[in-house]
C-alpha positions as CSV (number, residue, x, y, z in Angstrom):
1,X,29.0,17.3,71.1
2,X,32.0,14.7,70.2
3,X,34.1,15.2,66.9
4,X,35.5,12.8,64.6
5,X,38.8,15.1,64.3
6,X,42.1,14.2,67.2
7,X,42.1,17.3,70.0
8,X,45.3,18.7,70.6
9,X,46.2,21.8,72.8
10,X,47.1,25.2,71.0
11,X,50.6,24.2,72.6
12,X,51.1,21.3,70.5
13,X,49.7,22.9,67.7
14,X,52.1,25.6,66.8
15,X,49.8,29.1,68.2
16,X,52.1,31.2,70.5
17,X,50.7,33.7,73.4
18,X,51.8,36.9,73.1
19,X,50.7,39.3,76.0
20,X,50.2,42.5,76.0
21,X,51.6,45.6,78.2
22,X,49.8,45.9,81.9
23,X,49.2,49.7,81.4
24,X,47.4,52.0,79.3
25,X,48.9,54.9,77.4
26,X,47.9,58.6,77.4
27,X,44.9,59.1,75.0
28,X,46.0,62.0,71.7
29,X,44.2,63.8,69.4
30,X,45.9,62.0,66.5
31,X,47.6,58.8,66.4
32,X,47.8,55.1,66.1
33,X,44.6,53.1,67.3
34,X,45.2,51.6,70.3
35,X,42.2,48.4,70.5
36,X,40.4,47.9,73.9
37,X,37.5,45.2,74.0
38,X,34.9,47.7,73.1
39,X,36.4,47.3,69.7
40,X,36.5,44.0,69.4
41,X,33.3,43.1,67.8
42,X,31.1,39.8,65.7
43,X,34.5,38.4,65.7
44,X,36.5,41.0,64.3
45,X,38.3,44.9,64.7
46,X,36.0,47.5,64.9
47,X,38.2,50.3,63.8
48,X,35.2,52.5,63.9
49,X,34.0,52.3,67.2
50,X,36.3,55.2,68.5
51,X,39.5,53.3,69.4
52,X,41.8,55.6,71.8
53,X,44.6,57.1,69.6
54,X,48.1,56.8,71.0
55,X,51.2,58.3,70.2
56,X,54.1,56.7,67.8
57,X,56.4,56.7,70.5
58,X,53.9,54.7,72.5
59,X,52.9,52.6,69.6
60,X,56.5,51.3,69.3
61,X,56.9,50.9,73.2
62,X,53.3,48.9,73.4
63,X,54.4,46.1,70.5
64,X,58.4,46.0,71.6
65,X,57.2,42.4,72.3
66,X,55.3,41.6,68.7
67,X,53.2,44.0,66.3
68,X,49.7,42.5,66.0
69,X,49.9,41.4,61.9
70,X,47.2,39.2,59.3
71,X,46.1,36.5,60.9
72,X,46.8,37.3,64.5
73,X,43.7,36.2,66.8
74,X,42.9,38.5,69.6
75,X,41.9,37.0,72.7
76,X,40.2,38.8,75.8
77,X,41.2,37.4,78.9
78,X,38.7,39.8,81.2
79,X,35.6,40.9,81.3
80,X,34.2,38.5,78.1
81,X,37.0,35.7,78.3
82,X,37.2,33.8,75.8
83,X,35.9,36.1,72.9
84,X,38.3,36.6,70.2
85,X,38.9,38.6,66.9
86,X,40.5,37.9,63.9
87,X,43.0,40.5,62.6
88,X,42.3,40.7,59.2
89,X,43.7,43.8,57.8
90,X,47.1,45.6,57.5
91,X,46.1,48.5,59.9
92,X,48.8,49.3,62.7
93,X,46.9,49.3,66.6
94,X,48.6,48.7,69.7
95,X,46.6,46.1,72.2
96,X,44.7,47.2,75.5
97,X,45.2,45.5,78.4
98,X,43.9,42.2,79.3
99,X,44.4,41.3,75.2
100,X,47.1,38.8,74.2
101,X,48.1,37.8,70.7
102,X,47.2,33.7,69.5
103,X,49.6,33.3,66.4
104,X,50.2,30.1,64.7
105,X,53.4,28.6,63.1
106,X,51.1,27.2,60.3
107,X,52.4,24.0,60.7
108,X,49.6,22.1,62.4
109,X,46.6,24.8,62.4
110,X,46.1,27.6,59.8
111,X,45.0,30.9,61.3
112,X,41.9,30.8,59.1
113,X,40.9,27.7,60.5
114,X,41.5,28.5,64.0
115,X,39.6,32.1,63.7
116,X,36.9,29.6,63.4
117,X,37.4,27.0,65.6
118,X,37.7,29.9,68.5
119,X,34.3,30.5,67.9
120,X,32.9,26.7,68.5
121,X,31.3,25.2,71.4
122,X,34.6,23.3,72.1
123,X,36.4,26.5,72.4
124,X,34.3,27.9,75.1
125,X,33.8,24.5,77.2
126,X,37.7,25.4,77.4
127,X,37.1,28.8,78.4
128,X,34.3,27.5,81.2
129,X,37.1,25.0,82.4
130,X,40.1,27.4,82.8
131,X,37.9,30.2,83.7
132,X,38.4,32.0,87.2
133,X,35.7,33.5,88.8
134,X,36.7,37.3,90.0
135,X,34.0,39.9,92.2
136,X,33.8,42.0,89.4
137,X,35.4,40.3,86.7
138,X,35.7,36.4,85.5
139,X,39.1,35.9,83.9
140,X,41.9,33.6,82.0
141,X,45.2,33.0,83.1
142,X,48.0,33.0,80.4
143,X,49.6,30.0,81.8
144,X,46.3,28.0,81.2
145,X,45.6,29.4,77.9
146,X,48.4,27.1,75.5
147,X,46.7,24.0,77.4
148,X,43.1,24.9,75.8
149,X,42.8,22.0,73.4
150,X,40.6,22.0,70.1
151,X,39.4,19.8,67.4
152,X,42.5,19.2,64.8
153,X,41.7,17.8,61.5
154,X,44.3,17.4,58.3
155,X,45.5,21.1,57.1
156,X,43.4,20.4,53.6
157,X,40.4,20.0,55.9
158,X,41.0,23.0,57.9
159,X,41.4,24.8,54.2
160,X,38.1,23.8,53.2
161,X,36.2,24.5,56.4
162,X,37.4,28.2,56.7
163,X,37.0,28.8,53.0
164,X,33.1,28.1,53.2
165,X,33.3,30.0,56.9
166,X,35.2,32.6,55.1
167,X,33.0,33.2,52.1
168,X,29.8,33.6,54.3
169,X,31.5,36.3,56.3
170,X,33.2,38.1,53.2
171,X,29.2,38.3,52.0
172,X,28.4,39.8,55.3
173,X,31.4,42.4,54.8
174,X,30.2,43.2,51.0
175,X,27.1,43.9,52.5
176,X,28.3,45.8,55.0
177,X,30.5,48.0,53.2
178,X,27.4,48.5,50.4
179,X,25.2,50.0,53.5
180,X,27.5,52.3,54.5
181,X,28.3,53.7,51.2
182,X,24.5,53.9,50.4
183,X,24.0,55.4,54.7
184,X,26.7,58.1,53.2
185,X,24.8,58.9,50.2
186,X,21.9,59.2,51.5
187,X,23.4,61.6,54.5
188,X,25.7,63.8,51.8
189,X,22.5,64.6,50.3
190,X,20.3,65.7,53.4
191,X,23.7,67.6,54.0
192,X,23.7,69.1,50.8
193,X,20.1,70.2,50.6
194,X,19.1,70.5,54.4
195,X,22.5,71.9,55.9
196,X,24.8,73.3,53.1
197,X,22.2,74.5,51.5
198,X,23.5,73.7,48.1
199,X,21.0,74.3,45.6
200,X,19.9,78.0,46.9
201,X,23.7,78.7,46.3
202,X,23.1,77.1,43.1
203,X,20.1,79.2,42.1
204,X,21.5,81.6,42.9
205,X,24.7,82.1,41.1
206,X,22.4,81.0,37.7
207,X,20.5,84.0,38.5
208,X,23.3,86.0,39.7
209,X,22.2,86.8,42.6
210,X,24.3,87.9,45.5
211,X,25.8,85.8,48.0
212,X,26.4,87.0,51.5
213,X,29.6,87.2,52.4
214,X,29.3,85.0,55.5
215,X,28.6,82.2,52.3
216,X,31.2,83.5,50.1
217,X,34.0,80.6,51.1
218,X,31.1,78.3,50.6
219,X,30.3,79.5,47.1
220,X,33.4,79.5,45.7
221,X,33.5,75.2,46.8
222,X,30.5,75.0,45.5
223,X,31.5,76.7,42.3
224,X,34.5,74.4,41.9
225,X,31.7,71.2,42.4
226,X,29.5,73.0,39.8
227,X,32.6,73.2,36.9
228,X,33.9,69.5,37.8
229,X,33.9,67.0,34.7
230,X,31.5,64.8,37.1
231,X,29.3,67.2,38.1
232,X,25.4,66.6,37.4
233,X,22.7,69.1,38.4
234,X,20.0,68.4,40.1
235,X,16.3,68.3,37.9
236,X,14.7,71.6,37.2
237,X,11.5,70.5,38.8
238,X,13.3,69.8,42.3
239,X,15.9,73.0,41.3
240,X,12.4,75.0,41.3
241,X,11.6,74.2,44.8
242,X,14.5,75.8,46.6
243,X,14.8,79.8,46.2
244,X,17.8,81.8,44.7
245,X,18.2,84.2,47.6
246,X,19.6,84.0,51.7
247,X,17.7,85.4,54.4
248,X,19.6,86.3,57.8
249,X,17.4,84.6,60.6
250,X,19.0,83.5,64.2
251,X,20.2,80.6,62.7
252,X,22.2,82.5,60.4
253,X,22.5,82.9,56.5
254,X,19.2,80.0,55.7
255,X,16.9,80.0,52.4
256,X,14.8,82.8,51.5
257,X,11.3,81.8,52.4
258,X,12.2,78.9,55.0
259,X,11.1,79.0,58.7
260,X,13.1,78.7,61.5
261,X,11.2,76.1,63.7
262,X,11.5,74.1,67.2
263,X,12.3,70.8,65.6
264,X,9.2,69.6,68.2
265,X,6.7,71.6,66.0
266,X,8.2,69.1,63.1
267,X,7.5,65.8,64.5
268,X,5.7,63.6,67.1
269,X,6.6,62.1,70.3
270,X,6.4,59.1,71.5
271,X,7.0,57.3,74.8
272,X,8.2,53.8,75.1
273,X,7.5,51.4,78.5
274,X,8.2,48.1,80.3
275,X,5.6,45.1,80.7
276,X,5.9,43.8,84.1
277,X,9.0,41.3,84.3
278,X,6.9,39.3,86.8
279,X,4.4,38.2,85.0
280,X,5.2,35.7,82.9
281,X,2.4,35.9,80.0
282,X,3.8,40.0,79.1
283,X,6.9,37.9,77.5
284,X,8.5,36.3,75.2
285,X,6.0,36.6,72.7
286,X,6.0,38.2,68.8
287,X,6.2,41.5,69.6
288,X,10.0,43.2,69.6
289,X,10.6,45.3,72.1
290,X,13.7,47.3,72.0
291,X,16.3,48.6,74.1
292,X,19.6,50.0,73.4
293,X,21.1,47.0,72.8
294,X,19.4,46.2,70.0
295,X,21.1,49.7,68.2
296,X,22.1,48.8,65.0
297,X,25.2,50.0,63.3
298,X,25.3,53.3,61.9
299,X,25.2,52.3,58.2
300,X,22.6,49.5,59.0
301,X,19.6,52.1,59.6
302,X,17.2,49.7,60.6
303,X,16.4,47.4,63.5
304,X,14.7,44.6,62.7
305,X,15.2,42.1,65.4
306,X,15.5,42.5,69.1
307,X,17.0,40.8,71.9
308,X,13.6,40.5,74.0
309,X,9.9,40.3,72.9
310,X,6.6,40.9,74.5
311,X,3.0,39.5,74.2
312,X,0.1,41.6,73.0
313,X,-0.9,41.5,76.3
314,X,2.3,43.2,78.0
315,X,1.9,45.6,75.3
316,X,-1.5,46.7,76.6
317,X,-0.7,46.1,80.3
318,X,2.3,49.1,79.7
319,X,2.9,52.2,78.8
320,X,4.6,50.5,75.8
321,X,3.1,51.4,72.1
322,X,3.5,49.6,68.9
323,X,5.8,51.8,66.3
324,X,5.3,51.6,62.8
325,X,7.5,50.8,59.9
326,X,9.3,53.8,59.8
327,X,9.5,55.2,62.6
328,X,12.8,56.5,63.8
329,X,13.6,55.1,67.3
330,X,16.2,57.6,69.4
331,X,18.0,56.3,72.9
332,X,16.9,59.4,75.5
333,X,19.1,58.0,78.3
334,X,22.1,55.9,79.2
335,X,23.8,55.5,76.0
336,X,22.4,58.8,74.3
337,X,21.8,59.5,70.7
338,X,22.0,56.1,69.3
339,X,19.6,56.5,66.5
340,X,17.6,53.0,64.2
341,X,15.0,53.0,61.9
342,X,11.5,50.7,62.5
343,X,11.7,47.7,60.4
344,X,8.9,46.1,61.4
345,X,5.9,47.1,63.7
346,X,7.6,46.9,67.2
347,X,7.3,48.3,70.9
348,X,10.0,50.1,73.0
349,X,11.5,50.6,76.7
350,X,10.9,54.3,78.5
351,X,14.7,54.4,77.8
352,X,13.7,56.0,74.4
353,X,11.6,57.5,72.4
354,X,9.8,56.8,69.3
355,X,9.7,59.9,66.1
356,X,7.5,60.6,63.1
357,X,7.1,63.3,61.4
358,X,4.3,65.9,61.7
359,X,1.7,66.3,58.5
360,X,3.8,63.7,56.4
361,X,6.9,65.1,56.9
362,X,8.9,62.0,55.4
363,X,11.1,59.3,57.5
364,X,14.0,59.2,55.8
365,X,14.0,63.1,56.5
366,X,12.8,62.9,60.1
367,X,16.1,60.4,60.2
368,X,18.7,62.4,59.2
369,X,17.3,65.3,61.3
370,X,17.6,63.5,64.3
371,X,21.0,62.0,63.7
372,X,21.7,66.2,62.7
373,X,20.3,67.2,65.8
374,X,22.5,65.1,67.7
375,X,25.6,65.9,66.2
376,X,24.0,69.3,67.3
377,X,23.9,68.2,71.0
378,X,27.4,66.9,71.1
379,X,29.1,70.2,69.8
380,X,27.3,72.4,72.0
381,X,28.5,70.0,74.9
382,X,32.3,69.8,73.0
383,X,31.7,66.4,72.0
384,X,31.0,65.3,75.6
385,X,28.0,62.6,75.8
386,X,24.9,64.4,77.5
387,X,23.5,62.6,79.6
388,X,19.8,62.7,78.9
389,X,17.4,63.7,76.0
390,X,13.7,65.3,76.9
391,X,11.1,66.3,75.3
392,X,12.6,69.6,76.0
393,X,15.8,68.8,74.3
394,X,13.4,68.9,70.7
395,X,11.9,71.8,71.6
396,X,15.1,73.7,72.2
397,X,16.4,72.5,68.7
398,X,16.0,75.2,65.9
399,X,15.6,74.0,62.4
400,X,15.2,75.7,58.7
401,X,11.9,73.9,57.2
402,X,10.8,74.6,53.9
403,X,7.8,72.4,53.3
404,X,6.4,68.8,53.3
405,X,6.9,68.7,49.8
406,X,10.5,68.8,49.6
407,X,11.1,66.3,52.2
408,X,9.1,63.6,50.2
409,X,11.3,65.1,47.6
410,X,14.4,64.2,49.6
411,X,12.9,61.1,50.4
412,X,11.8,59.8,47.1
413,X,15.7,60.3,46.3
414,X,17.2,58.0,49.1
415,X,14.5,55.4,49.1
416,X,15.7,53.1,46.8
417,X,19.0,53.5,48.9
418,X,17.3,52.5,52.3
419,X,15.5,49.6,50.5
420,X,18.8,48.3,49.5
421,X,20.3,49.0,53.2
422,X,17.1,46.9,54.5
423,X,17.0,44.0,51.6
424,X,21.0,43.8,52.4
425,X,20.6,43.5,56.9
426,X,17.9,40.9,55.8
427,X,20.2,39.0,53.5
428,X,22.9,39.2,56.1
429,X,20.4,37.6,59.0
430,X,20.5,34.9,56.7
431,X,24.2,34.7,55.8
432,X,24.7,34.6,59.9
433,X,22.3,32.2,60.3
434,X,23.9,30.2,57.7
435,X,27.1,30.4,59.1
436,X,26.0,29.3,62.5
437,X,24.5,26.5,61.3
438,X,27.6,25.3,59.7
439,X,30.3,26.4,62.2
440,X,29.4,23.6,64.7
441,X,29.0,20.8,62.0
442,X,31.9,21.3,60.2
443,X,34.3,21.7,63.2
444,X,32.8,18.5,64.6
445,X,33.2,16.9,61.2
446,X,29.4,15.8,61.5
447,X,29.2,17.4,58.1
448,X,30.4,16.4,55.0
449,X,32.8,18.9,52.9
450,X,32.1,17.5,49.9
451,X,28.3,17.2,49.9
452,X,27.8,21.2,50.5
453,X,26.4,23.6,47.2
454,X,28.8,27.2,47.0
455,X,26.0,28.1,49.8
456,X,27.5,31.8,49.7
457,X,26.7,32.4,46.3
458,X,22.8,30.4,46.6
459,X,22.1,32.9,49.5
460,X,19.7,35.6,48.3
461,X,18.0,38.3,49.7
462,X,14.8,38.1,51.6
């Protein structure tokens, strides 16, 4: 596709290279992120995604050369060349290697405007041009990089294209940030009630009951939490289904009452499978069919779209079965652990497997159980990954359970929370969607500036 706007190279448009160091520090405990590609992800930083900490003294050594700052791009040259991410924060990191710096003078190009213009179709014909194919890995060279050339219209243009770009993706951020502050509520509760144990310790010091001294430290937190200004109790009706007393079990100090339970005798199995990739008709029909790559971000919950889909047909030609809404899907083996929530009715690889709870045993319990039960896993193997999850694995899990009755509990609680979580991914599909449509029109100049509505604010949820 043409554009209306003059192409210049990043050269002659002000945006420096600035390479990184050709080694990798030694990882710390503590420390200054130091960003790999793994971390650079949708176009941004990924703080979260468990950057390798470095030391200050290696911090300083790694940007002698130029500390990464607003408005910085980040450019892979291996592996994915070409994909980018826009520093948008204040947080100090060091850069892997194969990452250089694109910084512009702000003279020609703002950094807003190229953010987005690094994402276009002109921007990766560029990348396909100057790319050199490697064995193992394609890559850029440095030298060829400044000659990339984009589309350069007036700077009050570029203002108004990233300021539409921008407000789309700052909705997508909002929404983002919203599903992981209601994800933590929901989890701080299941903690409190499921884990913690909270309320027994509350009944009991009402009743004045002793608490073992194992739960002593415990107590007294709780007891600070309890005479807080902010503090609000939980209803008498759901305070009335927890006891006031402890009962030593295997498992420790647990509610007087509760059973201590394989977490298999909680829920259901179920197995996931593979239509035949050689015949054509199990395909690409309506049916999403998920793999690990279709994991959704912690705070997202759900999956609702996959990267493949199947027919009816190569449903019932495989071991494949259709999940309901609701059902928690749980990665068994390569990447381990990696935990979503159903969506929409959808089908699965052998790679994982599908869980419900037994004799209505809520999903937003059976969630958090799970994700507990993994965190379970990874200190029993010192926060190694294990390699595998069985059917097995469940069975060896031991769990307090109370009853069906206070998981619905629980779970009428949260709802509300996960219904926000799922209106806000869907409203975010849309926002993408939105965005995508635009990105390619607007750098072209195909579309006009000033016939577009404040499209950010008109987009609602689904």
């Amino acid at each position: 596709m043409g554009s209306k706007w003059t192409f210049k190279s990043l050269n002659e448009l002000g945006v420096q290279l600035i390479d990184c160091m050709h080694k990798t520090p030694s990882a710390q405990v503590s420390g200054v992120p130091y960003i790999g590609i793994p971390q650079m992800k949708n176009g941004e930083i990924d703080f979260e995604a468990s950057p390798r900490l470095i030391s200050e003294s290696d911090y300083k050594l790694w940007t002698e050369k130029a500390k990464p700052q607003y408005g910085d791009i980040i450019l892979s040259r291996r592996c994915n060349p070409g994909e980018t991410a826009f520093v948008s924060g204040s947080t100090q990191f060091a850069l892997g290697q194969n990452l250089v710096i694109l910084r512009t003078n702000g003279l020609s190009i703002t950094a807003e405007y190229l953010r987005w213009a690094l994402n276009s179709s002109y921007w990766w014909d560029e990348v396909e041009k100057y790319k050199n194919p490697g064995a193992i890995f394609d890559s850029l060279k440095c030298g060829d990089i400044p000659n990339f050339q984009i589309p350069a219209p007036p700077l009050h243009i570029q203002n108004k294209i990233s300021s539409i770009l921008d407000s789309l993706t700052n909705r997508i951020n909002l929404n983002n940030k919203v599903n992981q502050t209601l994800e933590q509520m929901s989890q701080t509760l299941f903690k409190s009630w499921f884990v913690d144990f909270d309320p027994v310790i509350d009944n009991a010091l009402d009743a004045g009951n002793p608490i073992p001294e194992a739960l002593q430290s415990r107590a007294e937190l709780r007891q600070k939490v309890r005479n807080s200004a902010d503090f609000k109790p939980l209803p008498a009706d759901i305070r009335a289904l927890f006891p006031a007393e402890f009962e030593e079990t295997e498992l420790g100090w647990v509610p007087k009452g509760w059973i201590t339970t394989s977490f298999n005798d909680l829920i259901e199995l179920i197995g996931g499978g593979t239509p035949k990739t050689s015949v054509e008709e199990y395909w690409n029909g309506d049916i999403p069919w998920f793999s690990v790559v279709d994991a959704p971000n912690e705070s997202d919950v759900y999956v609702l779209t996959t990267e493949k889909n199947i027919t009816t047909e190569g449903l019932n030609n495989s071991s494949a079965k259709l999940l309901r809404k609701g059902t928690t899907i749980i990665s068994a083996r390569g990447t381990v652990g990696k935990c979503a929530m159903v969506a929409v009715p959808m089908a699965m690889n052998q790679s994982c497997y599908g869980v419900i709870g037994k004799n209505n045993i809520s999903d937003e319990y059976v969630y958090f159980q799970l994700k507990n039960a993994v965190q379970t896993l990874q200190q029993m193997g010192h926060g190694s990954v294990f390699n595998t999850i069985t059917r097995d694995t469940f069975k060896n899990i031991k769990v307090p359970f109370c009853n069906e009755e206070l998981t619905n509990s629980y779970s009428l609680l949260v709802k509300n929370y996960f219904s926000k979580i799922l209106n806000n991914n869907y409203q975010n599909i849309a926002l993408t969607n939105l965005r995508d449509t635009l990105l390619p029109k607007l750098i072209s100049g195909e579309l006009s500036l000033e016939d577009l509505p404040d499209l950010a604010n008109q987009t609602e949820p689904v």
